[in-house]
C-alpha positions as CSV (number, residue, x, y, z in Angstrom):
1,X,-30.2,17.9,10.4
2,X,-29.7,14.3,12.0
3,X,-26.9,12.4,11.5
4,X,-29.3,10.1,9.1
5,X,-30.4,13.2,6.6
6,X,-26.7,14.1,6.4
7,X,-25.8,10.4,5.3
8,X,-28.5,10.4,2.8
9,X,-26.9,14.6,1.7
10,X,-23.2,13.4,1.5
11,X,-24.3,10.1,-1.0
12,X,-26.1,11.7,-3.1
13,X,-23.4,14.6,-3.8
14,X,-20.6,12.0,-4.3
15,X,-23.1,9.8,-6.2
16,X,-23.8,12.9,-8.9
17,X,-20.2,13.2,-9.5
18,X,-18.5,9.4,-9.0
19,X,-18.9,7.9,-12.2
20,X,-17.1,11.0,-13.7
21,X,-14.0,10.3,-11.6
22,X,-11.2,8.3,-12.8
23,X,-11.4,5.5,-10.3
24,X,-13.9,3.6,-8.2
25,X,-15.8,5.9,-5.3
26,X,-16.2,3.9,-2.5
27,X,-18.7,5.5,0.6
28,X,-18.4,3.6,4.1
29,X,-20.0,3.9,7.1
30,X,-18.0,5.6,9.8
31,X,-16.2,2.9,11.5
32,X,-15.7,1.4,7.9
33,X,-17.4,-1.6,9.0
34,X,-19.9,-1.6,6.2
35,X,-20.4,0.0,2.7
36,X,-22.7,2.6,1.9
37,X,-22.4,3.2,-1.9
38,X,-19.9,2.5,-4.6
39,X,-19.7,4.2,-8.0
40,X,-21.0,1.6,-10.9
41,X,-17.2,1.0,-12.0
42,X,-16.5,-0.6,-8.8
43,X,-19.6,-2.5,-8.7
44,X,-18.9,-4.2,-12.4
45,X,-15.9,-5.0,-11.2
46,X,-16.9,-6.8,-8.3
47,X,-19.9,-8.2,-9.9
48,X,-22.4,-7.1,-7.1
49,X,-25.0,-4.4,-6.3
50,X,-25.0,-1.9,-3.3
51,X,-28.2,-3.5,-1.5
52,X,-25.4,-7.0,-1.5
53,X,-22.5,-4.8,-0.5
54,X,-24.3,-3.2,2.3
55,X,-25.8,-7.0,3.6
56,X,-22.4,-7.9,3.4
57,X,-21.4,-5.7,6.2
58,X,-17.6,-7.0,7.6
59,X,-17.6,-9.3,5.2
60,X,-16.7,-7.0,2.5
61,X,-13.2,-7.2,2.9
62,X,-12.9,-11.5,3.5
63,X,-14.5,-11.5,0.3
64,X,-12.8,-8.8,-1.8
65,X,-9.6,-8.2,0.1
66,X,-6.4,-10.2,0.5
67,X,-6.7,-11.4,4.4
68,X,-2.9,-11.4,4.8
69,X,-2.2,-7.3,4.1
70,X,-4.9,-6.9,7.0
71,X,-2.4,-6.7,9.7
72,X,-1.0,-3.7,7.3
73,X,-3.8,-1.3,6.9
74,X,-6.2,-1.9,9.3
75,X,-4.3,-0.4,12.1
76,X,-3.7,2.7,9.7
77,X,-7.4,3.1,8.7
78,X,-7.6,2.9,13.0
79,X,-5.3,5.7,13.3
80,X,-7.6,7.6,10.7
81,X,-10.6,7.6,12.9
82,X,-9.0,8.2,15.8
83,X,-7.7,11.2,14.2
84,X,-11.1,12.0,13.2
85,X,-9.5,14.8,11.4
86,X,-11.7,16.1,7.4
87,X,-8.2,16.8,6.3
88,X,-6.1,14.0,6.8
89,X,-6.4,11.2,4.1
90,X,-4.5,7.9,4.2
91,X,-2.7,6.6,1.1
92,X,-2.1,2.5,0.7
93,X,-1.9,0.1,-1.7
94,X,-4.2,-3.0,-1.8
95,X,-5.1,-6.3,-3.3
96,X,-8.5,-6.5,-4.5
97,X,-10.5,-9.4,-6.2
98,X,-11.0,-7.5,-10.0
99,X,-9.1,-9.6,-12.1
100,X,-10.1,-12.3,-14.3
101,X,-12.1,-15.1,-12.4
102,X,-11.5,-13.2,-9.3
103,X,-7.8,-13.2,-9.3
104,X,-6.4,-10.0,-7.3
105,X,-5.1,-7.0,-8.7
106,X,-3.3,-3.9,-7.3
107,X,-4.9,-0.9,-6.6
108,X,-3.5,2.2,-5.1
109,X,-6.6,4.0,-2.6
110,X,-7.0,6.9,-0.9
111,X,-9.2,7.0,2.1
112,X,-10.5,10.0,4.3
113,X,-13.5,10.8,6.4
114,X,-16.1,12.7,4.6
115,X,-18.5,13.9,7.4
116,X,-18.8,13.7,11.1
117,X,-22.0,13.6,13.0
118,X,-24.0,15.5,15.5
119,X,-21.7,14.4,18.1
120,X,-18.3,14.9,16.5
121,X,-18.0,11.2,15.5
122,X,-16.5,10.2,11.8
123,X,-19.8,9.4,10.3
124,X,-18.9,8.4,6.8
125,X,-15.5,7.7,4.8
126,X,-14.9,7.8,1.3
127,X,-12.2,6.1,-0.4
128,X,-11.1,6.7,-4.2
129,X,-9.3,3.6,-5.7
130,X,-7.4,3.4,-9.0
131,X,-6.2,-0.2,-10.4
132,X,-2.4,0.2,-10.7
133,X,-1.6,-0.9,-14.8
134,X,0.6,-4.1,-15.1
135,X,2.9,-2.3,-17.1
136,X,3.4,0.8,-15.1
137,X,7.4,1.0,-13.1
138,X,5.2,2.1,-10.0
139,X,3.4,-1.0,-9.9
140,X,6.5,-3.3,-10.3
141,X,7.7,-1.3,-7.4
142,X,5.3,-1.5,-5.7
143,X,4.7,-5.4,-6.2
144,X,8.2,-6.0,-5.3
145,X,7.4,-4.0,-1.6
146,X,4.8,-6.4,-1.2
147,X,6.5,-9.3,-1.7
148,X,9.4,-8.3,0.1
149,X,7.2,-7.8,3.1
150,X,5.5,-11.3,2.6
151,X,8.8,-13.6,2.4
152,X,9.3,-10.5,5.8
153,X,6.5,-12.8,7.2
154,X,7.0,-16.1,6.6
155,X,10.8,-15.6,7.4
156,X,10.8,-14.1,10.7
157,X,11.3,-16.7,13.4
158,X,14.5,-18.1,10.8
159,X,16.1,-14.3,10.8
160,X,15.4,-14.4,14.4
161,X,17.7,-17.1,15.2
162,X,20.8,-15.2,13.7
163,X,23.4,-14.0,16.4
164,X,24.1,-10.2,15.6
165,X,27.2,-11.5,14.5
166,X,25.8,-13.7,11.5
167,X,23.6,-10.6,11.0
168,X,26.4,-8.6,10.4
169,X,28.4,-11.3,8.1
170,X,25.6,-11.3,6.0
171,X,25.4,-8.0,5.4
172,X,28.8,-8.0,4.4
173,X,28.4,-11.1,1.8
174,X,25.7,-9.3,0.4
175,X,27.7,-6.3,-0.3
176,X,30.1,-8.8,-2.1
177,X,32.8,-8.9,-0.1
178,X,34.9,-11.8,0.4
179,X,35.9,-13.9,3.5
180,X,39.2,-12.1,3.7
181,X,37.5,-8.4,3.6
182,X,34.9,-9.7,6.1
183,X,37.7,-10.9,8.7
184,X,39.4,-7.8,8.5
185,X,36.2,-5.4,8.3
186,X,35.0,-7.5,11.8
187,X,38.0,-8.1,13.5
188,X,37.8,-11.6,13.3
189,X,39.5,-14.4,11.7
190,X,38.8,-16.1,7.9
191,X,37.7,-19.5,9.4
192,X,35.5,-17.5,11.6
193,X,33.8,-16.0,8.7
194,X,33.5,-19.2,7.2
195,X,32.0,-20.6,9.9
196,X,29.0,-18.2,10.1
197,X,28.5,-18.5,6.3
198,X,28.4,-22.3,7.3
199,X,25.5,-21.5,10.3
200,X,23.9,-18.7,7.6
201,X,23.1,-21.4,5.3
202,X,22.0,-24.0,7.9
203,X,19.5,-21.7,9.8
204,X,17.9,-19.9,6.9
205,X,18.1,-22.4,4.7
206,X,19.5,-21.2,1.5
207,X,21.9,-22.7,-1.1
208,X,22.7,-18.8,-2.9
209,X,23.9,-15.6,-2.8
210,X,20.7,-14.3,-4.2
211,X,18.4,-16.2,-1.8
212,X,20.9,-15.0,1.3
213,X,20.5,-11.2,-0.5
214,X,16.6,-11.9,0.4
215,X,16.6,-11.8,3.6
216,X,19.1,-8.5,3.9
217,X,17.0,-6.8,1.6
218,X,14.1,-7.9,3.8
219,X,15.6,-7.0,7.0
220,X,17.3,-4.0,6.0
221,X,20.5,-5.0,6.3
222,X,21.7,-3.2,3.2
């Protein structure tokens, strides 16, 4: 059988059986750089047909995905076929243009490779993906990761600038303690301690306890 035959074999099983699945079947080719098929749930969503999906190629995800979570997953799905392992699926959480007038929601997918070819190659991967409900605990968890990992982003080069020192104070404020534990707990003086919480407000910018809680929650100083 040539690695084309199998292709048109492996769609047509999934395709008998997708739209019975609670979720949206998603076939790619095996470097994921294009799809194959998706299951008509995923295709009302997306308002688009597989002949568009497939022209699409790379595309896909610029116009479906949001851009700044690529640096997250696309490194995993890399490890995936490198693995080129039919046993080992990968498990992530996405933000996908379904909502109403394109706005993104969360979906949780699982992705895996579904056939190799002649040569050994990953030749297809499937993905199942599930839109997380609104109301759900998992997905205000989960929507709290994210954001955490954006303000991650767009706060690094500030959290950089802190001395391990200031690091350290802020850990302690955030645990609630006051100057006087602080100076004790580091060895150093109150006025000390007052003078990082000085520079900790200067360099990151913040006029709070909560926003200065941020960035140890962040950077996992708690």
């Amino acid at each position: 059988m040539t690695d084309e035959e199998l292709i048109e074999r492996k769609i047509a099983e999934v395709a008998a059986v997708a739209d019975d699945l609670p979720g949206v079947i998603i076939i790619l080719s095996g470097d994921c750089r294009q799809v194959l098929y998706m299951s008509a749930m995923g295709l009302a969503k997306l308002n688009t047909t597989v002949p568009e999906l497939k022209a699409m190629g790379e595309e896909y995800y610029s116009r479906y995905f949001n851009a700044d979570e690529a640096h997250k997953y696309v490194p995993q799905v890399a490890d995936l076929l490198e693995r080129n392992d039919l046993t080992y699926s990968l498990t992530l959480f996405q933000q996908v243009r379904t909502g109403p007038q394109g706005s993104y929601q969360l979906h949780l997918s699982t992705v895996r490779i579904l056939a190799q070819g002649n040569q050994g190659q990953p030749l297809l991967t499937v993905c199942l993906s599930c839109i997380l409900d609104p109301d759900c605990h998992i997905n205000t968890k989960a929507q709290r990761l994210l954001d955490e990992n954006a303000f991650l982003r767009a706060q690094s080069a500030r959290f950089a600038s802190l001395t391990n020192r200031e690091r350290q104070v802020l850990a302690c404020i955030c645990r609630g303690q006051s100057s006087g534990d602080i100076a004790e707990s580091l060895f150093i003086s109150v006025q000390t301690v007052d003078t990082h919480r000085r520079n900790l407000r200067q360099k990151l910018g913040t006029t709070s306890a909560y926003e200065l809680g941020q960035y140890a929650r962040a950077f996992d100083l708690l």
